[in-house]
C-alpha positions as a printed NumPy array, in Angstrom:
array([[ -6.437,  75.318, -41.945],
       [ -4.972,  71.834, -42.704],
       [ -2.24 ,  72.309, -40.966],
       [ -4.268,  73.521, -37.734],
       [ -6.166,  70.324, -37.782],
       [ -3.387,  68.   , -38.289],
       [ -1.206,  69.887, -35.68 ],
       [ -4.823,  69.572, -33.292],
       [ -5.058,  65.894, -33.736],
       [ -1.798,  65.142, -32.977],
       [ -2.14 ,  67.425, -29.887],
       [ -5.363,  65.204, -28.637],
       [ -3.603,  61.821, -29.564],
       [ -0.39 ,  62.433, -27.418],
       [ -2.859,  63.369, -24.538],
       [ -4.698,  60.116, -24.922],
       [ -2.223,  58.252, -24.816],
       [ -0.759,  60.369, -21.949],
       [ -3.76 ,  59.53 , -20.377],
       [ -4.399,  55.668, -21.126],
       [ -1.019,  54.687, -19.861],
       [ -1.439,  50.72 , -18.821],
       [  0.379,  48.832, -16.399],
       [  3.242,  46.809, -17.578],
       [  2.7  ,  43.837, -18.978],
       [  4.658,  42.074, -16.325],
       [  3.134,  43.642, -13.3  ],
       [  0.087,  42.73 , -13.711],
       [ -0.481,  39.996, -11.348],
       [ -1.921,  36.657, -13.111],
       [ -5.095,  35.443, -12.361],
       [ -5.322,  32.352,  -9.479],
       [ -7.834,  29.688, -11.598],
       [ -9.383,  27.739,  -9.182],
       [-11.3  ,  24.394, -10.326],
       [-14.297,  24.003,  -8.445],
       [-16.926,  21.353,  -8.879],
       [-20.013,  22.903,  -6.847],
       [-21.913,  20.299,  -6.004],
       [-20.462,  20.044,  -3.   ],
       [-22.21 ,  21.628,   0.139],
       [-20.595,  22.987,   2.691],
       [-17.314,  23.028,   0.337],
       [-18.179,  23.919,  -2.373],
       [-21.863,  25.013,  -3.883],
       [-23.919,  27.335,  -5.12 ],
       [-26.489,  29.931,  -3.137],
       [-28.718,  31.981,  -5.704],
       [-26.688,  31.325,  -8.579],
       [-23.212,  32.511,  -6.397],
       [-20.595,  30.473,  -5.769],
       [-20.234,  29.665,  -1.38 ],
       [-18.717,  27.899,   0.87 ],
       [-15.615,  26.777,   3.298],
       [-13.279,  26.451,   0.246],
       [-14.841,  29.073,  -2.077],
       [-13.706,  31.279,   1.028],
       [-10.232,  29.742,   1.338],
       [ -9.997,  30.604,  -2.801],
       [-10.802,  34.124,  -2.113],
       [ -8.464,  34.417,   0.929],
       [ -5.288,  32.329,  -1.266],
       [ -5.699,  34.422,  -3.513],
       [ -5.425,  37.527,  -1.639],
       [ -2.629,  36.585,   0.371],
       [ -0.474,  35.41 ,  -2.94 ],
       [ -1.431,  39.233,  -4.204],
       [ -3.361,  37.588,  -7.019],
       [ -6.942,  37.423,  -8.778],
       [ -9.318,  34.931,  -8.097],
       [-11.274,  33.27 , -10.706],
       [-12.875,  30.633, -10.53 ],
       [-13.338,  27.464, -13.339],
       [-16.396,  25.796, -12.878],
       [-15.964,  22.277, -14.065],
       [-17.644,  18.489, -13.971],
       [-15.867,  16.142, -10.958],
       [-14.034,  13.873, -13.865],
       [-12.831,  16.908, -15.414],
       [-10.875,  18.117, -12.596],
       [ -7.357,  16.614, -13.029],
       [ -7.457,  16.429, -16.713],
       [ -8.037,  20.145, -16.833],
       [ -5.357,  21.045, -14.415],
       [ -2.886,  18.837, -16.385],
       [ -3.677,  20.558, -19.435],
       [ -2.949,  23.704, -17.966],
       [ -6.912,  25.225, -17.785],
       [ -6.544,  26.14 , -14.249],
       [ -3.845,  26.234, -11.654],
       [ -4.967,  24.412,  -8.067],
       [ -7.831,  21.956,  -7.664],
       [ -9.904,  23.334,  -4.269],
       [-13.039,  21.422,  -4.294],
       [-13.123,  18.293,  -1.681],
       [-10.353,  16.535,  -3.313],
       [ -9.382,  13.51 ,  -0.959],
       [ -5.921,  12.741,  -0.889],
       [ -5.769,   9.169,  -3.32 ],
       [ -2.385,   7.314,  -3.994],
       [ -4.067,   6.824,  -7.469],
       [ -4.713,  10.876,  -7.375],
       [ -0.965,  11.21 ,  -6.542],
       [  0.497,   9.482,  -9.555],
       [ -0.576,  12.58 , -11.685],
       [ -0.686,  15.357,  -9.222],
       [  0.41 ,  16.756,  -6.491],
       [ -1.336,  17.97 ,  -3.116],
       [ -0.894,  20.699,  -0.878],
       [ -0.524,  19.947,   2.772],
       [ -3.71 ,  18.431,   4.068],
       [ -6.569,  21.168,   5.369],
       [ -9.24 ,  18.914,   6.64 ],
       [ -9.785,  15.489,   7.827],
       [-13.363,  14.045,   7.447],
       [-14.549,  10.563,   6.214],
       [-17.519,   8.577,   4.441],
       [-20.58 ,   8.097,   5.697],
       [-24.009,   7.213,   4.746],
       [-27.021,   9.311,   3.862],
       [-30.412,   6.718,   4.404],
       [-34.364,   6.956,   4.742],
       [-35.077,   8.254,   8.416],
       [-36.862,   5.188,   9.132],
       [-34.683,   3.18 ,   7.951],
       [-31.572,   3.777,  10.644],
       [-32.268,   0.9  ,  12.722],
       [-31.673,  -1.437,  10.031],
       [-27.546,  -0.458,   9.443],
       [-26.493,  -0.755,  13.171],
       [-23.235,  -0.5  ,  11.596],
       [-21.16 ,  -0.16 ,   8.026],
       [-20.71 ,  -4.23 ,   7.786],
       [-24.459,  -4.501,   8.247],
       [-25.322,  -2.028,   5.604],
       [-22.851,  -3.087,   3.02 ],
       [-23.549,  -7.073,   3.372],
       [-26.89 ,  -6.505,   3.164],
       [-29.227,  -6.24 ,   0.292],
       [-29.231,  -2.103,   0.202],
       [-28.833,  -0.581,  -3.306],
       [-26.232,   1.609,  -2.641],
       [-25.254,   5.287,  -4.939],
       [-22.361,   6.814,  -5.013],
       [-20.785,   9.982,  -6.884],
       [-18.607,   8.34 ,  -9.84 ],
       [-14.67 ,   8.88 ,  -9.846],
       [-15.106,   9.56 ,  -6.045],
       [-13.134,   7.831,  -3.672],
       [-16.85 ,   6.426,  -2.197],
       [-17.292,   4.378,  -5.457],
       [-13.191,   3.114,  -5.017],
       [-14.3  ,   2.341,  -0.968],
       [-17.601,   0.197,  -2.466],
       [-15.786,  -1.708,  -4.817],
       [-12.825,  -2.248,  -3.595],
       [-14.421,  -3.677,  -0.257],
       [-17.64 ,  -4.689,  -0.489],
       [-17.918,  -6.149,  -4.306],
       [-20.997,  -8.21 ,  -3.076],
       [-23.573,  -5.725,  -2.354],
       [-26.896,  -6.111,  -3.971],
       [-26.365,  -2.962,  -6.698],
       [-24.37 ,   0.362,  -7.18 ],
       [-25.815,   3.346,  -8.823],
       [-24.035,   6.458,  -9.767],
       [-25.012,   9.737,  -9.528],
       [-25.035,  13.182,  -9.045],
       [-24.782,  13.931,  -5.133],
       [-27.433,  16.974,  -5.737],
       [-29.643,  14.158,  -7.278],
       [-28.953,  11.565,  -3.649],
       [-31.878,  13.034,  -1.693],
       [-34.501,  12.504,  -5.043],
       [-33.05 ,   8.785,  -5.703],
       [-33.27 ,   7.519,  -1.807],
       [-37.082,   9.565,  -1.271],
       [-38.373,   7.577,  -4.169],
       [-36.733,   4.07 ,  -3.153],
       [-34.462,   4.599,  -6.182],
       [-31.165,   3.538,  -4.061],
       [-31.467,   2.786,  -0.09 ],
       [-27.663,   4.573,   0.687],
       [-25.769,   7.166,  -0.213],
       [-22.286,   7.038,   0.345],
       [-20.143,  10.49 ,   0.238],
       [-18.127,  12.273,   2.526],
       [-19.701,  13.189,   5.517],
       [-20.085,  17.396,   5.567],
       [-22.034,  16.782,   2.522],
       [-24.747,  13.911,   3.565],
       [-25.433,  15.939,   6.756],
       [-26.227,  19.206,   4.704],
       [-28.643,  17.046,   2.864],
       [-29.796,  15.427,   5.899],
       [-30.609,  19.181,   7.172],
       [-32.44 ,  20.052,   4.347],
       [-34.5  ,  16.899,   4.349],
       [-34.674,  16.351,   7.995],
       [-38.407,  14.726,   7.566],
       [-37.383,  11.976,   5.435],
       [-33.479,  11.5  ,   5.213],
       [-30.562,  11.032,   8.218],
       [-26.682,  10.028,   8.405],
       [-26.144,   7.022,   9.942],
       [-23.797,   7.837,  12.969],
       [-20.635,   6.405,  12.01 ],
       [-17.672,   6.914,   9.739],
       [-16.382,   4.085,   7.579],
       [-12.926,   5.893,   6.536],
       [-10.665,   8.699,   7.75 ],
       [ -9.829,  10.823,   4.715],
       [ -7.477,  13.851,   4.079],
       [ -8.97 ,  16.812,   1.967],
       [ -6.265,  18.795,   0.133],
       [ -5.957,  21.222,  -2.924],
       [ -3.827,  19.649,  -6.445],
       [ -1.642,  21.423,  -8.122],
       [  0.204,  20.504, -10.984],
       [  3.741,  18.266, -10.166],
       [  5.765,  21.056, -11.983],
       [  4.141,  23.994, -10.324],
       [  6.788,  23.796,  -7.173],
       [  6.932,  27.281,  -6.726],
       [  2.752,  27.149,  -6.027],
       [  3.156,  24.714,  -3.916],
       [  5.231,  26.138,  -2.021],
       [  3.69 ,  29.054,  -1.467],
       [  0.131,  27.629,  -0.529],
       [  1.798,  25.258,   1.539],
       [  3.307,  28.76 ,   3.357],
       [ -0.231,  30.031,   3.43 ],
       [ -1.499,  27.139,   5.002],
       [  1.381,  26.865,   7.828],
       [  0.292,  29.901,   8.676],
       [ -3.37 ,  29.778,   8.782],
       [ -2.849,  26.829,  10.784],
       [ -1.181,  29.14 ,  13.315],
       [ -3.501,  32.37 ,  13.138],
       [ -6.283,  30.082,  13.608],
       [ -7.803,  30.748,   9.849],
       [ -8.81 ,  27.042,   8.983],
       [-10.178,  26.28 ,  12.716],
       [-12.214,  29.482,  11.986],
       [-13.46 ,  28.516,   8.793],
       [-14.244,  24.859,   9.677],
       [-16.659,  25.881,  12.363],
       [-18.166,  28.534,  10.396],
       [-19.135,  26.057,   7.459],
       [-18.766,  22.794,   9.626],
       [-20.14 ,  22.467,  13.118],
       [-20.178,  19.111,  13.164],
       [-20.556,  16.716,  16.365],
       [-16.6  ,  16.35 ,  17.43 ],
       [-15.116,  13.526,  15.959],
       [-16.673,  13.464,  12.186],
       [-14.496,  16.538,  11.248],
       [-11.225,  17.837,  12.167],
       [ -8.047,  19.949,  11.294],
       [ -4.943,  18.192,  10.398]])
């Protein structure tokens, strides 16, 4: 009777195992960690807790064509780099502007999207910032997201404006309705989301005061990613894939947005 039950628990073992066979180790494609700051609309944000957006659907579509996983890293803006260096994700996709300062510890894909600063204001207040020398000479207390190239733009240019807050872009709309800050600066796509949520009280002032290149980082030793989203993105510029995406997520007036 021992014997029977020995022999029958082998017998069941070898056809588990039979039966949980796993892939090899090195087939099984590697996950694609994308860092994503989601604060960010339409880039990057969040819709009932879920993760949206023109780059969120670029992720998912990378990923796909480079037969791997996406997951996605949800980190703070000035955590970005640091965490690619470091090796907690593989490719920055979250409205990263192309930076010389940017490029002395990573390196960018080709360039996807070409858009530029603007600023978010009180609707009534328009016809007092005719123009970006007017509004920055002036005595407007101006926000800005910290670590963004917006903040470099204000101080590097225009170090005598009246006061410079930083903050949260999600938090712009709360600071400018309660007289908290009388501009927003950020990248254009974003301030006229806000602007269409708070249509009542808040409006972009019609002009850009840069011309910036959005691109994804990767790290300077990763050539072979590079390479290969670089590939992806010749051919999406071909197929028509970013042109699609940008005026699903971005139809803006011509002009404030365009494909490089």
């Amino acid at each position: 009777m021992r014997l029977m039950i020995i022999l029958l628990v082998g017998l069941c073992g070898g056809m588990l195992g039979g039966g949980c066979r796993t892939m090899p180790a090195e087939d099984v494609p590697t996950a694609l960690r994308v860092g994503v700051t989601p604060d960010y609309p339409p880039l990057v944000f969040k819709q009932q807790k879920r993760l949206t957006g023109a780059e969120v659907e670029l992720a998912r579509a990378l990923a796909r064509k480079l037969d791997r996983p996406a997951q996605f890293i949800e980190l703070r803006w000035d955590d970005q780099i640091n965490a690619l260096l470091t090796g907690k994700i593989d490719i920055i996709m979250s409205g990263m502007t192309i930076t010389d300062t940017r490029r002395v510890r990573i390196e960018f894909t080709e360039p996807w999207l070409q858009l530029g600063l603007m600023a978010l204001v009180r609707s009534r207040d328009t016809a007092k910032y005719p123009g970006a020398i007017v509004l920055m000479a002036g005595d407007a207390g101006v926000g800005v997201q910290k670590d963004s190239t917006a903040a470099v733009f204000v101080n590097r240019n225009y170090r005598g404006i009246n006061s410079i807050t930083y903050l949260d872009p999600l938090d712009a709309p709360y600071y400018l309705t309660s007289r908290k800050i009388d501009a927003f600066i950020h990248d254009g796509p974003a301030l006229i989301w806000m602007a269409s949520e708070n249509e009542a009280e808040l409006a972009v002032l019609p002009y850009l005061m840069t011309a910036d290149m959005i691109a994804w980082g990767v790290r300077k030793d990763d050539d072979e990613l590079l390479r290969e989203v670089n590939a992806v993105l010749a051919g999406w510029r071909q197929d028509g894939t970013i042109d699609r995406v940008v005026e699903k997520w971005l139809p803006l007036p011509r002009g404030l947005v365009k494909t490089p």
